[in-house]
N, CA, C and O atoms as a GROMACS GRO file, in nm:
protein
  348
    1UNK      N    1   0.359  -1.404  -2.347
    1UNK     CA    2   0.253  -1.411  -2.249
    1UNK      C    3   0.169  -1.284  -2.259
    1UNK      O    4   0.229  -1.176  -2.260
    2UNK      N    5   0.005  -1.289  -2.270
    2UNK     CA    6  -0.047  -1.163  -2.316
    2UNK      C    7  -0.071  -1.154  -2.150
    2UNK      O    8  -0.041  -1.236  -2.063
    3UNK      N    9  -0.138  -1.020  -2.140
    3UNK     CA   10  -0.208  -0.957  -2.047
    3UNK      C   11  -0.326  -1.039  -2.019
    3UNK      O   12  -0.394  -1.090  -2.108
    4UNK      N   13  -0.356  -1.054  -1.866
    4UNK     CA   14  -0.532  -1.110  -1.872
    4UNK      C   15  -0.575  -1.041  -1.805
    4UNK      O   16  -0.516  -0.967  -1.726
    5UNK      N   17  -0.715  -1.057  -1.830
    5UNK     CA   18  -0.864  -1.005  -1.823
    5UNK      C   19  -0.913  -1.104  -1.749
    5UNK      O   20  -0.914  -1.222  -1.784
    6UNK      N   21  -0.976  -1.041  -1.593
    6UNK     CA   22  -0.985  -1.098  -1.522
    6UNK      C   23  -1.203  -1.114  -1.523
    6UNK      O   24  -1.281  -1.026  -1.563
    7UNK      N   25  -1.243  -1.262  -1.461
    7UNK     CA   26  -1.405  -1.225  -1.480
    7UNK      C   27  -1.454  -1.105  -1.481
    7UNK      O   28  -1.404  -1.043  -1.387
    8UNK      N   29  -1.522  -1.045  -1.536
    8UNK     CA   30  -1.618  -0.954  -1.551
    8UNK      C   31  -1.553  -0.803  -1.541
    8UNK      O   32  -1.616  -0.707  -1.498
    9UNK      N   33  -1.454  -0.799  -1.576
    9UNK     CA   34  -1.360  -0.701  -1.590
    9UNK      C   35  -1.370  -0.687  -1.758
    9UNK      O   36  -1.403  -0.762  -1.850
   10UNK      N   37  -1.323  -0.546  -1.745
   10UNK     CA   38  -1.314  -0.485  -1.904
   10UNK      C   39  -1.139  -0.487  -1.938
   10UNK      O   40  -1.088  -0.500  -2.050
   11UNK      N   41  -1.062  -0.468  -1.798
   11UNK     CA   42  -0.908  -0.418  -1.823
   11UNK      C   43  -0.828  -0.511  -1.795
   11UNK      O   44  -0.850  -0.564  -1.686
   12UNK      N   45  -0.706  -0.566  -1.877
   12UNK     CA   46  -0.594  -0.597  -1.787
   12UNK      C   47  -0.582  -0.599  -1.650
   12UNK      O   48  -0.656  -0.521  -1.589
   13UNK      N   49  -0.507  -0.668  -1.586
   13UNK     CA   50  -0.400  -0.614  -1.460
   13UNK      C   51  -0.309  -0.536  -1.459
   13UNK      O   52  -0.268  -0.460  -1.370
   14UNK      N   53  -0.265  -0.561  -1.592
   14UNK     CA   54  -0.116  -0.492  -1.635
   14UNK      C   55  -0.194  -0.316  -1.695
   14UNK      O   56  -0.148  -0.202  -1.688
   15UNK      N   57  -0.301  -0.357  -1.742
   15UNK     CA   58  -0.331  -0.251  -1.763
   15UNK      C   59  -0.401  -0.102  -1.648
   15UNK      O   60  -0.396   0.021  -1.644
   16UNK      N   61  -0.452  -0.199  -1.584
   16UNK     CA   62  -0.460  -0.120  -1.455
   16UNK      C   63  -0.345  -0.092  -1.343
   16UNK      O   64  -0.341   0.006  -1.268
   17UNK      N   65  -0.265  -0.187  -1.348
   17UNK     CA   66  -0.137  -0.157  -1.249
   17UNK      C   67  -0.085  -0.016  -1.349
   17UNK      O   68  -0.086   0.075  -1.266
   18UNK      N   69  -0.049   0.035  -1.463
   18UNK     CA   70   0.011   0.110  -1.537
   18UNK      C   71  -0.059   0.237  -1.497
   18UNK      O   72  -0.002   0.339  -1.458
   19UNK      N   73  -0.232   0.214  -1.518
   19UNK     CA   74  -0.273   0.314  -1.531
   19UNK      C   75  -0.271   0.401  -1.353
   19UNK      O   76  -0.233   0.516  -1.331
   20UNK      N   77  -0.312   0.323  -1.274
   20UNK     CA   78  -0.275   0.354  -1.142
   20UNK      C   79  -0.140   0.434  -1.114
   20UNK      O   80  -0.129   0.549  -1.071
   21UNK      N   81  -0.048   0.348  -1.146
   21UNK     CA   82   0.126   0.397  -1.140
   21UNK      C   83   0.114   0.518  -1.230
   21UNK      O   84   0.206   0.595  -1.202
   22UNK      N   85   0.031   0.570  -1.336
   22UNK     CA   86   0.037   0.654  -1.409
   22UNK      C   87  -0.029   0.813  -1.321
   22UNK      O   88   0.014   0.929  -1.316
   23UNK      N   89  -0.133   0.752  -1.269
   23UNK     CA   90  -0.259   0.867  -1.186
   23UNK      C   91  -0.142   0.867  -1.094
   23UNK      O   92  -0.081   0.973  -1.112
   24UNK      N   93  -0.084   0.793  -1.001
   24UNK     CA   94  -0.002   0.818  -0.890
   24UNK      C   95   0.070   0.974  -0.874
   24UNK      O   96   0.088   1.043  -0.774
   25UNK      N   97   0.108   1.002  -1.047
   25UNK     CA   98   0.244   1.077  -1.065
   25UNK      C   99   0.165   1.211  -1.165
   25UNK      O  100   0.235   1.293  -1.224
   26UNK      N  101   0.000   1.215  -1.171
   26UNK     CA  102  -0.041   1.277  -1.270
   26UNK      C  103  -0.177   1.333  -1.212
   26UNK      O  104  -0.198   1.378  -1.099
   27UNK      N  105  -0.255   1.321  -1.306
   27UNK     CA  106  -0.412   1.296  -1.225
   27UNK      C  107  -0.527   1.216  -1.342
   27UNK      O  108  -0.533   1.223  -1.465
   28UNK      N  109  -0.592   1.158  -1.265
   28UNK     CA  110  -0.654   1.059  -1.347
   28UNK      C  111  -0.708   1.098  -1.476
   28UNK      O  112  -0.736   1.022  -1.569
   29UNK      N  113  -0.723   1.272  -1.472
   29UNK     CA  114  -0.758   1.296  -1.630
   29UNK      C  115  -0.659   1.255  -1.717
   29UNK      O  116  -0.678   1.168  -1.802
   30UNK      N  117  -0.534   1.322  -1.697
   30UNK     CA  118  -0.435   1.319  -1.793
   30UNK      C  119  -0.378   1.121  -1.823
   30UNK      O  120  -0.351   1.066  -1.930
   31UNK      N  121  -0.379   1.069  -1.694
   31UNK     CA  122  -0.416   0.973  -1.689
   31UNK      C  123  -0.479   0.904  -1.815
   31UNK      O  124  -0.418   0.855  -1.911
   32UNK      N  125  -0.610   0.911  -1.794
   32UNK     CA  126  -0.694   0.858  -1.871
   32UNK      C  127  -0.663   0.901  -2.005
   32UNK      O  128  -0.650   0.814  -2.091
   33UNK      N  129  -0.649   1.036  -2.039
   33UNK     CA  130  -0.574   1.078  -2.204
   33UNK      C  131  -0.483   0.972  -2.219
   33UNK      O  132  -0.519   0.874  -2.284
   34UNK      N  133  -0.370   0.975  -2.170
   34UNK     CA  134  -0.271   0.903  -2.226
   34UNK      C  135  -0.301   0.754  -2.291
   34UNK      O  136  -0.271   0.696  -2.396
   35UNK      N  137  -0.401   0.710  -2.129
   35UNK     CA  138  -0.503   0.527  -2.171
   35UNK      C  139  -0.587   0.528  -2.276
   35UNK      O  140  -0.636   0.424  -2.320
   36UNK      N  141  -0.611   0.647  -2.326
   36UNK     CA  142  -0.715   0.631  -2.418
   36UNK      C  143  -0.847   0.582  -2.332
   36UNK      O  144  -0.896   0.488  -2.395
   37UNK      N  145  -0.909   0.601  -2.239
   37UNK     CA  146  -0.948   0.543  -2.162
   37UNK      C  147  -1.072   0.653  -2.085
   37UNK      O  148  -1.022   0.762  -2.058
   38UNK      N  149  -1.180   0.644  -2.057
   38UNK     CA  150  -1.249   0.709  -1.941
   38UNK      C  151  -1.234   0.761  -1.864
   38UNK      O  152  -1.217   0.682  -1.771
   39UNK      N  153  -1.223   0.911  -1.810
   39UNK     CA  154  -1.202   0.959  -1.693
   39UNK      C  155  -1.198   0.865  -1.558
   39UNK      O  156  -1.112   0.829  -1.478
   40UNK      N  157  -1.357   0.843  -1.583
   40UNK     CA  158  -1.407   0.780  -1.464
   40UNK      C  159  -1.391   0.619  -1.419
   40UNK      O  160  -1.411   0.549  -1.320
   41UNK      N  161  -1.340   0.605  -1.557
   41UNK     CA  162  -1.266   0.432  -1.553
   41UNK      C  163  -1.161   0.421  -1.460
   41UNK      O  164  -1.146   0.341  -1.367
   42UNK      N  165  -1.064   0.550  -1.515
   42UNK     CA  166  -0.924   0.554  -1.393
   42UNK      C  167  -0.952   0.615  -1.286
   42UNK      O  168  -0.911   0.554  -1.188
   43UNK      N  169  -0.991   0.686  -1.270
   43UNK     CA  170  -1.038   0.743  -1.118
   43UNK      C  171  -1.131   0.601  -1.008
   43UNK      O  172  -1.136   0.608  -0.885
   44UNK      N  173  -1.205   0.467  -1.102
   44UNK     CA  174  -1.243   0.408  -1.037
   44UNK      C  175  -1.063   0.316  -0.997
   44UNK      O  176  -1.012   0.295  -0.888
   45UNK      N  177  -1.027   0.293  -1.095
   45UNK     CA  178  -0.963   0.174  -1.079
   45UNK      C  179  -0.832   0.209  -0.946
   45UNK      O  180  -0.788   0.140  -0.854
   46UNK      N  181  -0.792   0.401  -1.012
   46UNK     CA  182  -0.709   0.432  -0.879
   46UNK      C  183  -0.747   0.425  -0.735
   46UNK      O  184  -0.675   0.388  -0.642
   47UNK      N  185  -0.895   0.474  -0.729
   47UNK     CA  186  -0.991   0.448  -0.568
   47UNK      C  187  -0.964   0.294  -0.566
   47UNK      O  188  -0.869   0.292  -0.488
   48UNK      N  189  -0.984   0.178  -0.597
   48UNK     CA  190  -0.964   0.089  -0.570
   48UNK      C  191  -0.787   0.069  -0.561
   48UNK      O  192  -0.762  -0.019  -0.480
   49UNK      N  193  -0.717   0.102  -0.596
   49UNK     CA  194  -0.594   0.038  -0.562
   49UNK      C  195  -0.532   0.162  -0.430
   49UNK      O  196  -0.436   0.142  -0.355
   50UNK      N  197  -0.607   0.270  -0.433
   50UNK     CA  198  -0.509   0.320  -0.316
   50UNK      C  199  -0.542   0.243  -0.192
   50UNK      O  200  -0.593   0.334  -0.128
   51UNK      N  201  -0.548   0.146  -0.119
   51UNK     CA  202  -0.563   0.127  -0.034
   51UNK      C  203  -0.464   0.005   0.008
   51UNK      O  204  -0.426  -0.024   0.121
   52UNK      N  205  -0.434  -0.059  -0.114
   52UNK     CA  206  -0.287  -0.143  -0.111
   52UNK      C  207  -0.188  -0.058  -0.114
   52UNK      O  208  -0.096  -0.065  -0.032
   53UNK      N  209  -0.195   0.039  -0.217
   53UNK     CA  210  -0.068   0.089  -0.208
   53UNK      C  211  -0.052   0.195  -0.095
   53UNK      O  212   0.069   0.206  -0.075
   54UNK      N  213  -0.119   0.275  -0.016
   54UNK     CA  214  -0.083   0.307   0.083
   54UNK      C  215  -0.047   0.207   0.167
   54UNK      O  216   0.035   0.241   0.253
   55UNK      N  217  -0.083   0.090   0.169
   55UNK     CA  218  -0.030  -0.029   0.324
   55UNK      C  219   0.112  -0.078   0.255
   55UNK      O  220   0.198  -0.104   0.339
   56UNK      N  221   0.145  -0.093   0.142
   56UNK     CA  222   0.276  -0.110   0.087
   56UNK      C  223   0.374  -0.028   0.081
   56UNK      O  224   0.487  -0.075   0.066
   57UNK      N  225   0.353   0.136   0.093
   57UNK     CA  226   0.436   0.273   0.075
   57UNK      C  227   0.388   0.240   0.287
   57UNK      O  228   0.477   0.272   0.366
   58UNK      N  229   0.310   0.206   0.322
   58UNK     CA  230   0.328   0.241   0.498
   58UNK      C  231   0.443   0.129   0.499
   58UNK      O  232   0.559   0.170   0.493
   59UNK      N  233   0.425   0.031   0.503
   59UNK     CA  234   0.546  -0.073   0.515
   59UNK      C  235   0.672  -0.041   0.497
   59UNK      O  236   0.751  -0.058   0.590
   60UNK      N  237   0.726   0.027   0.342
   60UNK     CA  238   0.830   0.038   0.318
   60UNK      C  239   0.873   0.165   0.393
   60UNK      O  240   0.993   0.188   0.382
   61UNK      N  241   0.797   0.260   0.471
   61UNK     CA  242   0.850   0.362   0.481
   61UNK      C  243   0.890   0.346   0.653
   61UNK      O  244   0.969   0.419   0.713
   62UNK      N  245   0.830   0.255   0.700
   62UNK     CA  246   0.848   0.191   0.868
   62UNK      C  247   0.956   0.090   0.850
   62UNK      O  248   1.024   0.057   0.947
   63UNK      N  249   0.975   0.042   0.741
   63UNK     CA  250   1.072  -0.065   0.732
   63UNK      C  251   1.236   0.023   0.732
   63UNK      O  252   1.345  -0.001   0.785
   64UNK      N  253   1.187   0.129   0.646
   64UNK     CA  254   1.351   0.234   0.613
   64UNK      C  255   1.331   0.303   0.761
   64UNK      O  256   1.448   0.306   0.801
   65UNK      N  257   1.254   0.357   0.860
   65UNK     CA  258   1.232   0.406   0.974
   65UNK      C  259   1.350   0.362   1.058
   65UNK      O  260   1.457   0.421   1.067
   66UNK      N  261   1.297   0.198   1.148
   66UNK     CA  262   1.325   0.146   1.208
   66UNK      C  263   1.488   0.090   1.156
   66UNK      O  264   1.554   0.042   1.248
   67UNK      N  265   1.547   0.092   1.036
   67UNK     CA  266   1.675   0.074   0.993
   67UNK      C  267   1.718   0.197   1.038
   67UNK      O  268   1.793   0.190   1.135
   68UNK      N  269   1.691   0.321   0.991
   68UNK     CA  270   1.780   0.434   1.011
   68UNK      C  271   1.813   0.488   1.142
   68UNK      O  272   1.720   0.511   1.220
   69UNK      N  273   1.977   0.522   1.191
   69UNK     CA  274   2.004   0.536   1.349
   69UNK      C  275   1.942   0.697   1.333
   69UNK      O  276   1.860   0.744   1.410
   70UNK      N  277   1.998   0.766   1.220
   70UNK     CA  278   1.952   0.921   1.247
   70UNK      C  279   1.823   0.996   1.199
   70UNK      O  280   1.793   1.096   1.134
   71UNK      N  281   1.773   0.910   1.257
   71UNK     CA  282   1.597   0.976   1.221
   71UNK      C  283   1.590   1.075   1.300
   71UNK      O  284   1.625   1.083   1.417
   72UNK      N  285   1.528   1.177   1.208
   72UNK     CA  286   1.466   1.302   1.231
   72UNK      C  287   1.339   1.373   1.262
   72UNK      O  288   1.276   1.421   1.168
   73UNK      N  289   1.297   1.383   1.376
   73UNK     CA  290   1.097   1.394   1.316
   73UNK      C  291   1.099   1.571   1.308
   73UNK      O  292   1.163   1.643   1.385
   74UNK      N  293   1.024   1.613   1.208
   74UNK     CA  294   0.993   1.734   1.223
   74UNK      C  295   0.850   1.794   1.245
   74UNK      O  296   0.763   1.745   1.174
   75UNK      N  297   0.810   1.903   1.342
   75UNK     CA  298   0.680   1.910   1.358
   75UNK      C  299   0.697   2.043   1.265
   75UNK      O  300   0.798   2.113   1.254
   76UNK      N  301   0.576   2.059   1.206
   76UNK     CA  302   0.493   2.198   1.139
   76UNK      C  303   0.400   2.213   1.211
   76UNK      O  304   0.336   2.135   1.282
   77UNK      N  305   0.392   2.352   1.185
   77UNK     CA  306   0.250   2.433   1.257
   77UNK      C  307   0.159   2.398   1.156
   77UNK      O  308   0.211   2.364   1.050
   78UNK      N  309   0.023   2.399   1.162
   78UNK     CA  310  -0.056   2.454   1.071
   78UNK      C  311  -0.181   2.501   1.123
   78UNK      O  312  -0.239   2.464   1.225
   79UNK      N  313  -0.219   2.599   1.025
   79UNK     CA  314  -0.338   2.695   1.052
   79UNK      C  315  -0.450   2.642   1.010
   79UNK      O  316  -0.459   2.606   0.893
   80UNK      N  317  -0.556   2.627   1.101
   80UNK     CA  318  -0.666   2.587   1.118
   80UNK      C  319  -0.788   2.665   0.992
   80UNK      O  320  -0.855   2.603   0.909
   81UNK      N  321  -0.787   2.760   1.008
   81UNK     CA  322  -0.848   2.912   0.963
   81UNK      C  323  -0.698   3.007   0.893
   81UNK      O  324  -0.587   3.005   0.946
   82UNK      N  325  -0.726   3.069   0.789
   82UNK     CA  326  -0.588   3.168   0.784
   82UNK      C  327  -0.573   3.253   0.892
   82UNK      O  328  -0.687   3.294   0.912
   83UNK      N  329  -0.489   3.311   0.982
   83UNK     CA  330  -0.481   3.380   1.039
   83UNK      C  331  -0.575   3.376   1.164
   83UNK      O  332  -0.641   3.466   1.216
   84UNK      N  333  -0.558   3.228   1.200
   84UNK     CA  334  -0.670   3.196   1.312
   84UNK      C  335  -0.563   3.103   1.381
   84UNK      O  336  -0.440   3.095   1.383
   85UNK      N  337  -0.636   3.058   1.418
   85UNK     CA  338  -0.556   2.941   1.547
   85UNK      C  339  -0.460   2.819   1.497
   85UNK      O  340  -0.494   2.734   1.415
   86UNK      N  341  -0.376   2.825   1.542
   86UNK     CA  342  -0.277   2.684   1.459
   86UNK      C  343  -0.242   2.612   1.606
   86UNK      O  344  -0.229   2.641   1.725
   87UNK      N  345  -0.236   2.487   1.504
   87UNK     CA  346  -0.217   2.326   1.615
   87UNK      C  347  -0.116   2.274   1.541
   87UNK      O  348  -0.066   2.166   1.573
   0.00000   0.00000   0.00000
């Protein structure tokens, strides 16, 4: 079974699911080196998929939440300004 090319698309699915999963763990330059591929090709195709995969990483991470009895929340400070006001 090959890869398809969807209307008016230049890439795979398979090829964009890879390259995405690839930027995830990298950055879309190095990314794109490895694809042989356009900077700006993977940087489009990752802007388009982060928005599933954040609602799929929110899911799984509310799903392990609500299982676990010893959840922990931790707050950090952080500084607004260096050496200015923290919330």
């Amino acid at each position: 079974m090959g890869a398809r090319v969807g209307p008016k698309q230049r890439y795979s699915k398979l090829f964009r699911s890879h390259a995405v999963e690839q930027a995830l763990g990298s950055t879309a330059v190095h990314s794109a080196r490895m694809q042989q591929a356009p900077a700006s090709t993977i940087q489009r195709i990752h802007h388009e998929a982060v928005p599933a995969e954040c609602e799929r990483i929110y899911e799984q991470v509310w799903k392990e939440a609500k299982e676990t009895s010893d959840l922990v929340l931790g707050v950090d400070d952080f500084a607004s300004k260096k050496g200015r006001t923290y919330n």
